[in-house]
VOBA-1610 file (N, C-alpha, C; in pm, whole numbers, padded with zeros to 5 digits, always signed):
BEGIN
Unk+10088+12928+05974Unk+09964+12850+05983Unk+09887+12890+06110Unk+09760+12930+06080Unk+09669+12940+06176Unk+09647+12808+06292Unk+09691+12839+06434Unk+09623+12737+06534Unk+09512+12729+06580Unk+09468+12589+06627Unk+09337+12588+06639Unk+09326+12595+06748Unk+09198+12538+06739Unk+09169+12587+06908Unk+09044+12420+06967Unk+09101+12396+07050Unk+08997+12298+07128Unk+08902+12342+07243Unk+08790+12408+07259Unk+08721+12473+07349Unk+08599+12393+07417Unk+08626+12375+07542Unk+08493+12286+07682Unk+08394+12353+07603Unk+08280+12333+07610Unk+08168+12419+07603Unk+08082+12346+07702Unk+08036+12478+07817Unk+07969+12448+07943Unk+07807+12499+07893Unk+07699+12436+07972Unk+07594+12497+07976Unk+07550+12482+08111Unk+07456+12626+08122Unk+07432+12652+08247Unk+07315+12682+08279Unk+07241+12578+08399Unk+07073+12603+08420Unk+07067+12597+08546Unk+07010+12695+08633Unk+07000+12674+08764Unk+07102+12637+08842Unk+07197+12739+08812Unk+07352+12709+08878Unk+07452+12579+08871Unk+07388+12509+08797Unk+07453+12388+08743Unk+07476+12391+08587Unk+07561+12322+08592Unk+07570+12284+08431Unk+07512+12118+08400Unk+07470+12161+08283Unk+07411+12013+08249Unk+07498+12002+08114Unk+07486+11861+08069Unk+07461+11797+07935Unk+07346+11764+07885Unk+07285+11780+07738Unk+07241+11792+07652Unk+07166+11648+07597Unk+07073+11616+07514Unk+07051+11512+07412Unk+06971+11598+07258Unk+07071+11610+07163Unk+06958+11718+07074Unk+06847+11822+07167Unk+06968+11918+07262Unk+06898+12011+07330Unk+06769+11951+07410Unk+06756+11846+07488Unk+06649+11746+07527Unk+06709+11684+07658Unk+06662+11643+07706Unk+06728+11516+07877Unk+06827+11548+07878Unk+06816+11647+07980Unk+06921+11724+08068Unk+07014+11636+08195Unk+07099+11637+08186Unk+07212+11555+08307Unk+07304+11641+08362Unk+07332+11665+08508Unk+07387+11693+08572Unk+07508+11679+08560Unk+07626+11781+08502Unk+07822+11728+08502Unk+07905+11806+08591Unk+07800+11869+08675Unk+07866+11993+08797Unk+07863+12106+08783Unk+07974+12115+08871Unk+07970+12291+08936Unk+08051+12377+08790Unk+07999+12490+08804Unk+08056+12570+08677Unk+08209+12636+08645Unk+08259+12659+08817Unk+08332+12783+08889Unk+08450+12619+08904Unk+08398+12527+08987Unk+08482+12396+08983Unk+08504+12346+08848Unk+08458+12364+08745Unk+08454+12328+08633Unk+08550+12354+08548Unk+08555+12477+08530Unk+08617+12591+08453Unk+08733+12610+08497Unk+08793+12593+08650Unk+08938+12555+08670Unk+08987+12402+08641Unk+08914+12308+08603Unk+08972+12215+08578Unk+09013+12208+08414Unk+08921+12312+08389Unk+08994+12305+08210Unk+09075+12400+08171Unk+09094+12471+08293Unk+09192+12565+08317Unk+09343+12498+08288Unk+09373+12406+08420Unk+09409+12305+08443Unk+09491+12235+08286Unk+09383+12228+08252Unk+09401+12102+08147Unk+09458+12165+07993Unk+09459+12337+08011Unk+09528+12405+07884Unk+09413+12399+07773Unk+09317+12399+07804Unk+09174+12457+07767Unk+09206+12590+07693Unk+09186+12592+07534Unk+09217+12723+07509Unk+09118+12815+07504Unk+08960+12809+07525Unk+08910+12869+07543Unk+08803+12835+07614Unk+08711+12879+07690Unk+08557+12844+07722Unk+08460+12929+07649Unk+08360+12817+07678Unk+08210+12880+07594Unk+08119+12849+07721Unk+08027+12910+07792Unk+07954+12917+07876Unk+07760+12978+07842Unk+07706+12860+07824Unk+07584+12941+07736Unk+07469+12917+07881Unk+07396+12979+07899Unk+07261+12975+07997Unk+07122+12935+07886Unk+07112+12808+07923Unk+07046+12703+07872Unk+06946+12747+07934Unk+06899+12765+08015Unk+06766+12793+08159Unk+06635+12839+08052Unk+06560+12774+08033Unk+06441+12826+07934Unk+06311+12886+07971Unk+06349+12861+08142Unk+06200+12978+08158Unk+06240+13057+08188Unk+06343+13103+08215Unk+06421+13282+08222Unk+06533+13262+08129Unk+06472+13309+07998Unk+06578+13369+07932Unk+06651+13509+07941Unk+06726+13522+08012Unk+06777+13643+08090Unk+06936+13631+08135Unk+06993+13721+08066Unk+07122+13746+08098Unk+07144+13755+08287Unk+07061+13818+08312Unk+07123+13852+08467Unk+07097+13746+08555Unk+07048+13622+08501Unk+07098+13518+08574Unk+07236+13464+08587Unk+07322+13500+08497Unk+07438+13471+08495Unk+07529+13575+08590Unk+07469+13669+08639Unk+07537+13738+08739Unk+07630+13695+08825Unk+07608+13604+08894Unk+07645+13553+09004Unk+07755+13459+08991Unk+07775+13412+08857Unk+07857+13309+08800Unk+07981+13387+08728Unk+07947+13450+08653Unk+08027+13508+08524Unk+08206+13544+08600Unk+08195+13632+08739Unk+08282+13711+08784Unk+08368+13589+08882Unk+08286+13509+08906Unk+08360+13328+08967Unk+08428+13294+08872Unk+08410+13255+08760Unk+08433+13183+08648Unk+08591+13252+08624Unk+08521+13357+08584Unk+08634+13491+08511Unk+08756+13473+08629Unk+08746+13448+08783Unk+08867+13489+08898Unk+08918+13313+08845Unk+08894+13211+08791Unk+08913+13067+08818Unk+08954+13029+08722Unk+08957+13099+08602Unk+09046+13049+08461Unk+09147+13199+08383Unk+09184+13134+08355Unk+09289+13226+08251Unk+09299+13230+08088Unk+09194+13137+08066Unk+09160+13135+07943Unk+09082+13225+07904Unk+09066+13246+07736Unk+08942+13324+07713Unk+08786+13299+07689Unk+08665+13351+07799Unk+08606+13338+07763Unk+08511+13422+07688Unk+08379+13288+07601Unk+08289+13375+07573Unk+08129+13269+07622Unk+08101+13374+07642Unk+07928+13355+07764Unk+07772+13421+07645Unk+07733+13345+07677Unk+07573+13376+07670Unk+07466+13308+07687Unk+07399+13337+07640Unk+07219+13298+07665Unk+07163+13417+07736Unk+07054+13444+07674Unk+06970+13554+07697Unk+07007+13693+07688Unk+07145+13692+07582Unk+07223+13840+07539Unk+07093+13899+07422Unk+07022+13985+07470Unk+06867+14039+07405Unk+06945+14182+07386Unk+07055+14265+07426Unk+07109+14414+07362Unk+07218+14444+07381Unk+07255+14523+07386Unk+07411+14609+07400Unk+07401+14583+07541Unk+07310+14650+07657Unk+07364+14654+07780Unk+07374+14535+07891Unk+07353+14401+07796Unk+07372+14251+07870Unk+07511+14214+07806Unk+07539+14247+07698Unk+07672+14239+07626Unk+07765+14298+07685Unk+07781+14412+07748Unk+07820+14522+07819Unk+07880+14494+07912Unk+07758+14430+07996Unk+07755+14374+08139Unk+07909+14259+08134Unk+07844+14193+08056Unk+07922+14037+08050Unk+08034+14083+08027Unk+08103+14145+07921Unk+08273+14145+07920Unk+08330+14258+07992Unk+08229+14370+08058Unk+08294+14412+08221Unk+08315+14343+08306Unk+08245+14192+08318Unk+08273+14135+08425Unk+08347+14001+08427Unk+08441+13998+08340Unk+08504+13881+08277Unk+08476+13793+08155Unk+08393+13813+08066Unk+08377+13770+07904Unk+08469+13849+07825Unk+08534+13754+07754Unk+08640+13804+07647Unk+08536+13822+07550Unk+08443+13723+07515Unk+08349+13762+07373Unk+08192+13744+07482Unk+08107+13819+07366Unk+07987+13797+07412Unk+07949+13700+07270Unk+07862+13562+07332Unk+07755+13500+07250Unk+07578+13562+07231Unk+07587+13542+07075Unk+07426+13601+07081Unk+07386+13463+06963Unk+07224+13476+07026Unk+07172+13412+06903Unk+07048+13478+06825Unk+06944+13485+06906Unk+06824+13495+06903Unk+06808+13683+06867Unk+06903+13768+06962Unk+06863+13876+06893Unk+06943+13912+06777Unk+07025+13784+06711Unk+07080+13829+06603Unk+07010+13804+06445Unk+06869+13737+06431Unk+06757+13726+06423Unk+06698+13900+06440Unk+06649+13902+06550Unk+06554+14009+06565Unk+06646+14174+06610Unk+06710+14133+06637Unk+06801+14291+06642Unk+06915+14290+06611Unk+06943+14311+06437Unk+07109+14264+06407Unk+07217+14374+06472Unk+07119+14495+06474Unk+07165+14621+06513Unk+07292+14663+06638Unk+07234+14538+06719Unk+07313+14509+06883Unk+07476+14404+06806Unk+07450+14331+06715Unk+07599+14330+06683Unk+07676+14407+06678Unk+07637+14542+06584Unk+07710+14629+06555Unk+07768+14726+06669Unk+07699+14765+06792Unk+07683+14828+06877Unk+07820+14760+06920Unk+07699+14660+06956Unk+07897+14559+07014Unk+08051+14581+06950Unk+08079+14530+06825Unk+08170+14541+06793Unk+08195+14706+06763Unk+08115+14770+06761Unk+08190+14918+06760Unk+08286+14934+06901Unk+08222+14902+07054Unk+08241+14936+07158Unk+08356+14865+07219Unk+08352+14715+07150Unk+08467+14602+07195Unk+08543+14521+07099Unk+08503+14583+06981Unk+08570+14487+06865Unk+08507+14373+06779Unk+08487+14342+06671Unk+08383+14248+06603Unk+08478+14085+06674Unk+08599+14102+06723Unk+08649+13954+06760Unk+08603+13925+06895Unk+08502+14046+06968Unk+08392+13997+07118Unk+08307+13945+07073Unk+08293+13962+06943Unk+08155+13911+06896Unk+08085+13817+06839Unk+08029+13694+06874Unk+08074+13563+06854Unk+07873+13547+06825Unk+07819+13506+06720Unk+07713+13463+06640Unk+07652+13303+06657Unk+07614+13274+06739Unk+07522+13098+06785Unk+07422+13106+06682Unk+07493+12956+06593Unk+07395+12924+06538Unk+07318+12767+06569Unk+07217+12768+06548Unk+07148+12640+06598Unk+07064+12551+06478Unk+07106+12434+06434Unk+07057+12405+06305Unk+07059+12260+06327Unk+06895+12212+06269Unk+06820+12084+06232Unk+06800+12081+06061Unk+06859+11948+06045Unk+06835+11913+05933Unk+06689+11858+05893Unk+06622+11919+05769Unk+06529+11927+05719Unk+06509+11795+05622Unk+06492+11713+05687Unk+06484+11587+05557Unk+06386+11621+05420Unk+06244+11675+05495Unk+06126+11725+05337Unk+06167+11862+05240Unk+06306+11921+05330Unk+06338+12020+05250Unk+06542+11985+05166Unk+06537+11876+05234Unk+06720+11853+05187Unk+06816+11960+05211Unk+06754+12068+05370Unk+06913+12131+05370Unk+06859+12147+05557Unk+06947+12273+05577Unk+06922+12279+05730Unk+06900+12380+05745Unk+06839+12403+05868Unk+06753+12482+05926Unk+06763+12545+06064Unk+06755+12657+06027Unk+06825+12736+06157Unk+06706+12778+06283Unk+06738+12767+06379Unk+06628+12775+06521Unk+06727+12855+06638Unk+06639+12968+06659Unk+06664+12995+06814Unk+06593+12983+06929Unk+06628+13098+07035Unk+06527+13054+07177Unk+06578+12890+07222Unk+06700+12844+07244Unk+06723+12719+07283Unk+06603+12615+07229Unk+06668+12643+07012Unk+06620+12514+06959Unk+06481+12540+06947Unk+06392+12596+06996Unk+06261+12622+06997Unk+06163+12680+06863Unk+06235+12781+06839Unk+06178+12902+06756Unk+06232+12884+06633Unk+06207+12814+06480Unk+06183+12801+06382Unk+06240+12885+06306Unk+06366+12940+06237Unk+06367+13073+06189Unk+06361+13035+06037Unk+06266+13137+05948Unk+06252+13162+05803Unk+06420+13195+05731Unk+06469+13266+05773Unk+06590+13305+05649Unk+06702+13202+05670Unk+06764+13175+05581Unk+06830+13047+05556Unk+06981+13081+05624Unk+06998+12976+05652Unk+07159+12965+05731Unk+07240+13079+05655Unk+07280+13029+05527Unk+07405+13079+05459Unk+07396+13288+05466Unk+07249+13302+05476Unk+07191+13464+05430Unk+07190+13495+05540Unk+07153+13431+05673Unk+07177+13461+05804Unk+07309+13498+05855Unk+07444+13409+05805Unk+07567+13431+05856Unk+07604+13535+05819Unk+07611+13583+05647Unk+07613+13678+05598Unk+07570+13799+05666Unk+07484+13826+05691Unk+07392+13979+05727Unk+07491+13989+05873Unk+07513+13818+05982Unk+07586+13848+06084Unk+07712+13912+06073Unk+07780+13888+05967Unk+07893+13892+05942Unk+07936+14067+05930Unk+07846+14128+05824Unk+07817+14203+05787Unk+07791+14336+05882Unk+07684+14284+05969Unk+07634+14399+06121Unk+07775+14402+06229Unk+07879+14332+06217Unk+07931+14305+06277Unk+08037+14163+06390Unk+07958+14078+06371Unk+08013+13939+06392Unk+08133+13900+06390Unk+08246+13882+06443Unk+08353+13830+06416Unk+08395+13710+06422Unk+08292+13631+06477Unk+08292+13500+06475Unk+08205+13407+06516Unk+08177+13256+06455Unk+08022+13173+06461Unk+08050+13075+06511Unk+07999+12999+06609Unk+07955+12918+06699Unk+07871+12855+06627Unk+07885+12734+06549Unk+07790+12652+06477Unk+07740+12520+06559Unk+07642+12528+06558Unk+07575+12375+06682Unk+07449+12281+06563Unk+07540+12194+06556Unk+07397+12086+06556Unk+07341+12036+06668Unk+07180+12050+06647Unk+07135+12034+06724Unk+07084+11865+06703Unk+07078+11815+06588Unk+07060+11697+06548Unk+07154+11606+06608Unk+07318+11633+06664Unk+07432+11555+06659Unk+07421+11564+06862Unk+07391+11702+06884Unk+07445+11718+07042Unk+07406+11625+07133Unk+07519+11592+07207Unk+07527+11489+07319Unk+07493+11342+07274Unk+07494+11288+07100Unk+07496+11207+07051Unk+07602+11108+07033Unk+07761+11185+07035Unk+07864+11148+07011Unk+07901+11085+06915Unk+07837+11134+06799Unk+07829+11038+06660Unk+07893+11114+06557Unk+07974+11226+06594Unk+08044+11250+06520Unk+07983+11462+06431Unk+08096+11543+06440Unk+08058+11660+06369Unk+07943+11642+06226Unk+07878+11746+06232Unk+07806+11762+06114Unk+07884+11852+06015Unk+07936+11779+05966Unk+08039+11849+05835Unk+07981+11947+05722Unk+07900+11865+05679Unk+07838+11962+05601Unk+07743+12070+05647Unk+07710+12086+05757Unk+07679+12237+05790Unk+07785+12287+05840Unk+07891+12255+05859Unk+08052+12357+05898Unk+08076+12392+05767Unk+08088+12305+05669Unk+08101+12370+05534Unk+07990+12431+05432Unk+07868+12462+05479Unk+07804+12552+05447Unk+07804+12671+05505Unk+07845+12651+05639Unk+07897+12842+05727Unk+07966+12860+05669Unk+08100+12793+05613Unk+08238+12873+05608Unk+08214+12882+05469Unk+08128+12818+05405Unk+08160+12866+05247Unk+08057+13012+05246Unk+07984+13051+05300Unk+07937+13170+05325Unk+08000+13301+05381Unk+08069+13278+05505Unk+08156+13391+05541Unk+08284+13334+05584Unk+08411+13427+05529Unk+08508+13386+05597Unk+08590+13433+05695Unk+08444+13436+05829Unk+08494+13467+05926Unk+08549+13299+06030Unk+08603+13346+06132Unk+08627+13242+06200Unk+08515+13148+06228Unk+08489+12985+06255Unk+08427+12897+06228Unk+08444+12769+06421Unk+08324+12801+06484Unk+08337+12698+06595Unk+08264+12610+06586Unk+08310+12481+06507Unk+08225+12384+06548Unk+08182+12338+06643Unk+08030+12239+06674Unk+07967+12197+06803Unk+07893+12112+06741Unk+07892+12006+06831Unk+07768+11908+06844Unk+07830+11783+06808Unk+07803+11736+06886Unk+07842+11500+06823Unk+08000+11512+06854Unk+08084+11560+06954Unk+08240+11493+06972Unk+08210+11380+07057Unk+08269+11263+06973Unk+08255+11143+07094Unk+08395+11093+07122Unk+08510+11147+07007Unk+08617+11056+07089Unk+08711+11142+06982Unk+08850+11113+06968Unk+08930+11221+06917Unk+08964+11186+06749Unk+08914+11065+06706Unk+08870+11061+06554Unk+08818+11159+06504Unk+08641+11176+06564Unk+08561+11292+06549Unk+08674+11422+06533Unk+08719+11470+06607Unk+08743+11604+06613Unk+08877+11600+06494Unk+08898+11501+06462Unk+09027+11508+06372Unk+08964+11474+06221Unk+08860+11426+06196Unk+08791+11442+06096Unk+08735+11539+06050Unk+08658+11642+06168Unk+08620+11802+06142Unk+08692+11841+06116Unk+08856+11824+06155Unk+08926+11940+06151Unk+08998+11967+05988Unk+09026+11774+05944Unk+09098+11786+05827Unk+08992+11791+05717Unk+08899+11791+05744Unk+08739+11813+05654Unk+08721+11922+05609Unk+08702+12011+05723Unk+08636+12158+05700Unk+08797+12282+05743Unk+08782+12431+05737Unk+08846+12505+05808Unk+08828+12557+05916Unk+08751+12466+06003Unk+08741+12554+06145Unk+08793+12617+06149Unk+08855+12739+06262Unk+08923+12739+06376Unk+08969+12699+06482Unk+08848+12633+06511Unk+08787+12506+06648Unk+08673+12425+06663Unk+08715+12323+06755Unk+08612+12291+06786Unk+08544+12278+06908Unk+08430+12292+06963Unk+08404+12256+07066Unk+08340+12122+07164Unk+08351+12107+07271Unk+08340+11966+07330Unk+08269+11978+07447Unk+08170+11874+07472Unk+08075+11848+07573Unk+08081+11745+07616Unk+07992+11631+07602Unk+08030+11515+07652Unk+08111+11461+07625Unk+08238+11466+07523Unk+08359+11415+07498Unk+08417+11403+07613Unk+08425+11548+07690Unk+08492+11565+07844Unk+08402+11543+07937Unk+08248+11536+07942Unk+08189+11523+08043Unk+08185+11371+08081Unk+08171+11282+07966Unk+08189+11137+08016Unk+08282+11074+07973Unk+08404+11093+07935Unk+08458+11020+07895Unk+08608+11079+07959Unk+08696+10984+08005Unk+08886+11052+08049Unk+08936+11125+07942Unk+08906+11199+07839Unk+08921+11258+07751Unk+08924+11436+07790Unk+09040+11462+07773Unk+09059+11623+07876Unk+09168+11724+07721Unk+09126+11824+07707Unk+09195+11911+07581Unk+09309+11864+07581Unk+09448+11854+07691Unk+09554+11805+07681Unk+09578+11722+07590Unk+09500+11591+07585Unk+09509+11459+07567Unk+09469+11464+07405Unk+09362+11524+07352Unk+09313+11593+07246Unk+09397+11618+07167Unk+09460+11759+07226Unk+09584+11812+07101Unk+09717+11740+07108Unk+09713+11642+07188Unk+09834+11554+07171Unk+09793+11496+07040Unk+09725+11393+07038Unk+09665+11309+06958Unk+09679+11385+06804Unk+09583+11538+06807Unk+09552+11581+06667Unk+09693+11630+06639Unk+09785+11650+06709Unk+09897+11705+06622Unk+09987+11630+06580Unk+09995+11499+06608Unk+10018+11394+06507Unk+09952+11329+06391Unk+09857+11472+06395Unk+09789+11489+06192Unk+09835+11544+06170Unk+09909+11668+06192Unk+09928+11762+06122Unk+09865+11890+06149Unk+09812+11904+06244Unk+09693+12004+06314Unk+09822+12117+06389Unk+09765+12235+06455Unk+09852+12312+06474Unk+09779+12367+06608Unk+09848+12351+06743Unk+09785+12391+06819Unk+09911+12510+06938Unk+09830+12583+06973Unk+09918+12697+07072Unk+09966+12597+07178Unk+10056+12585+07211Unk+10126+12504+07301Unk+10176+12643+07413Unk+10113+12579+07579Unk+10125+12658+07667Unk+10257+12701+07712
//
């Protein structure tokens, strides 16, 4: 049986990390480098580190962070925001990224997937998707550029083509649920995975360890990921996979 995986997911703006409201009212949860050893700490099986910062969308803001991060955990990570080609992808897992995150040029340049996984393997290569539900249309709707930018081709044809150029694995975010704590959006986890069956990271709405044990026996993740679950609440991965593996859940034990 495949183990899962429980993964922090940090965001990063102006050398801080914030929390979220449907990508909206930003809050301060600290330092990134202090951060990232505490979920170190805590048997964190992976990090996700995205650069939220929206008037420089630009990888090389993360310069200064990435190679801190990388000396302060032992887990694996994967980083992005503002991964626009091969040589920001490049950058990042020379300097401690196990995977690179893309969103936006996977949209406009599927081409840089492929590049990637030729050079580091399609399992560096990790696909952000960002999706609002469409009430006048009854399905959901995919957006990049942090939530901003509207995209025409539909989720399921999007994962596909990712999958396809190269992708080895998707980072699924509601953007409707984040920093809501009201619980996974199920049915867009089970519209990714019934599309490709590549690996599956859920995001958005963990408020307490019901949530994450409902995604899990719901859909086939791989994982899931967590924000304000850990940012406000005594709720730390440890405590997490205690809990879910008295479902029946299967987790790498350190």
């Amino acid at each position: 049986m495949l183990k899962k995986r429980i993964v922090p997911i940090l965001l990063w703006q102006r050398g801080r990390l914030i929390k979220t409201i449907r990508f909206e009212t930003a809050r301060d949860v600290g330092d990134p480098v202090k951060s990232a050893a505490v979920y170190n700490s805590q048997l964190a099986d992976e990090i996700v580190l995205l650069n939220v910062e929206r008037e420089r969308r630009d990888w090389t803001t993360l310069r200064s962070v990435v190679r801190r991060i990388a000396e302060a955990c032992f887990m694996p990570l994967s980083i992005g925001g503002g991964v626009v080609d091969y040589d920001a992808g490049a950058f990042l897992i020379g300097n401690g990224a196990d995977k690179v995150v893309v969103n936006t040029a996977a949209y406009r340049d599927p081409d840089v997937l492929g590049r990637l996984a030729n050079a580091f393997g399609s399992q560096a290569v990790v696909v952000a998707v960002d999706a609002r539900w469409d009430e006048s249309q009854g399905r959901h709707v995919a957006y990049s550029d942090c939530g901003r930018d509207r995209e025409t081709v539909g989720i399921a044809e999007h994962v596909r083509r990712a999958r396809d150029a190269g992708a080895g694995e998707f980072l699924i975010q509601s953007i409707d649920r984040d920093g809501t704590m009201t619980g996974f959006d199920v049915p867009l986890l089970k519209l990714v995975q019934a599309a490709t069956g590549a690996p599956v990271i859920g995001c958005g709405g963990s408020g307490n360890y019901d949530h994450l044990r409902d995604a899990f026996l719901a859909t086939n993740v791989s994982a899931l990921a967590c924000g304000s679950l850990f940012n406000f609440t005594d709720s730390n991965p440890i405590r997490a996979k205690a809990f879910l593996s008295n479902h029946g859940l299967n987790f790498k034990v350190a």
